[in-house]
C-alpha positions in Angstrom: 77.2 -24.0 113.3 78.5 -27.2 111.6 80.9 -26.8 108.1 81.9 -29.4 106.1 85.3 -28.8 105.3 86.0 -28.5 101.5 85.5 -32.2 99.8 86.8 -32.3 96.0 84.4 -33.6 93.2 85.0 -34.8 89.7 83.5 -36.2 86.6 84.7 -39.0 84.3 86.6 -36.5 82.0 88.1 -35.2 85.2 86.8 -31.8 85.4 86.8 -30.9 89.2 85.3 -28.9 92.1 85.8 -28.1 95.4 81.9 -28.0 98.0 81.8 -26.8 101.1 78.8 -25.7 103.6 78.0 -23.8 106.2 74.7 -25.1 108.4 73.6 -22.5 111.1 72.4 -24.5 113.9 69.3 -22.9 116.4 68.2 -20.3 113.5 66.4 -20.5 110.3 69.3 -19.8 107.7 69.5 -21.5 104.9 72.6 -23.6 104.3 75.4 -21.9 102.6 77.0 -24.4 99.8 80.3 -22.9 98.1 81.8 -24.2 94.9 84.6 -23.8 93.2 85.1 -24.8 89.4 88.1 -25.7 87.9 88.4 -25.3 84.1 91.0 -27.2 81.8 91.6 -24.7 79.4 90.2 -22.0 80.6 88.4 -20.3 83.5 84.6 -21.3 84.2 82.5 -17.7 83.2 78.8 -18.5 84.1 76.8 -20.9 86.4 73.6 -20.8 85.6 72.3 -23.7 87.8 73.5 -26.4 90.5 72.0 -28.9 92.5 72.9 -31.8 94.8 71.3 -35.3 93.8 70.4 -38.4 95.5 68.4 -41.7 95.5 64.8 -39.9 94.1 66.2 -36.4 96.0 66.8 -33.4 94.1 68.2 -30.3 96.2 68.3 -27.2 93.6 70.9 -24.6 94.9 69.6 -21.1 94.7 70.6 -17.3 94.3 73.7 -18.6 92.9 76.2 -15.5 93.4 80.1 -15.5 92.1 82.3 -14.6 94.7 85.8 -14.9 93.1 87.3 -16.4 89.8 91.2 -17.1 89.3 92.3 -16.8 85.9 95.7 -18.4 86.9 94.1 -21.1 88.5 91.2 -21.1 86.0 88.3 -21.4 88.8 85.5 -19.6 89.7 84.3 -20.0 93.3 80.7 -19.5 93.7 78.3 -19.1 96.8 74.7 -20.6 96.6 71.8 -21.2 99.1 69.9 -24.8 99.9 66.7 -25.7 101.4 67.6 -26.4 105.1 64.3 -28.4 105.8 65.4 -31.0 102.7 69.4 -31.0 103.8 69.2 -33.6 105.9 66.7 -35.9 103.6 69.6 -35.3 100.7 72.5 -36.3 102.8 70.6 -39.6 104.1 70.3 -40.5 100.3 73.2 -42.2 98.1 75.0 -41.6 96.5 75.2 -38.5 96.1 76.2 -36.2 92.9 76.7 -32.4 91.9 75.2 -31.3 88.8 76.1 -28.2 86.9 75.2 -26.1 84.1 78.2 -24.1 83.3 79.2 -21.7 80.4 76.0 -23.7 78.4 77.5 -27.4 79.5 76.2 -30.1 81.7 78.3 -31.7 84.1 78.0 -34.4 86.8 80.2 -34.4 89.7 81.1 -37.4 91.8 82.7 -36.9 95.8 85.4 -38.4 97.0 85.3 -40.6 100.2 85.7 -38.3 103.0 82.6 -36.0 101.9 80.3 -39.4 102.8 82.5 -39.6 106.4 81.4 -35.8 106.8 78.0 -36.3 106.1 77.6 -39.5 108.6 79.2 -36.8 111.4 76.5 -34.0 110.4 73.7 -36.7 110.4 75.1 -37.9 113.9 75.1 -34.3 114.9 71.7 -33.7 114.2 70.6 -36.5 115.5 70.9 -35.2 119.0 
């Protein structure tokens, strides 16, 4: 099993979120990718779709599923499924971004650094 630790995200307005996944290595389950969005105001209410992006890749996240939200911390932590034949052409792309459609607004999420060092180690991995 490989998981990439939880890398924070953000748009130009700031608006973040927290990824992480879980990759099951020797079986056929698909990849478990986790969010968490922060709101500014107020708490996120309803994701209605996600997907990761690269160069001419699309990876749409599926059976999106709330786990948790925090009113105090105004995020709502979600669990979705990916394709795990199309991972690894996704995380060879760049760069990569996180779109969202949540509570009836689009947003577009960039990674920070060490989500791109994560991704080289999983490609390595795999590799082998």
């Amino acid at each position: 099993m490989y998981f990439f630790y939880p890398t924070n995200w953000k748009t130009g307005s700031k608006d973040q979120a927290k990824l992480d996944i879980t990759y099951h290595t020797g079986n056929d389950l698909p990849p478990a990718v986790n969010i968490s969005f922060f709101g500014k105001k107020e708490t996120p209410r309803k994701v209605t779709s996600v997907s990761l992006n690269g160069e001419g890749v699309v990876y749409p996240l599926s059976n999106i599923r709330a786990l948790y939200a925090d009113t105090k911390k105004q995020l709502l932590r979600i669990t979705t499924e990916g394709d795990r034949n199309t991972l690894v052409s996704l995380l060879e792309a760049n760069p990569i971004t996180l779109t969202a459609e949540i509570d009836g607004v689009s947003y577009t999420y960039t990674p920070e650094k060490n989500f791109n060092e994560l991704k080289t180690e999983f490609l390595i991995l795999l590799s082998y």
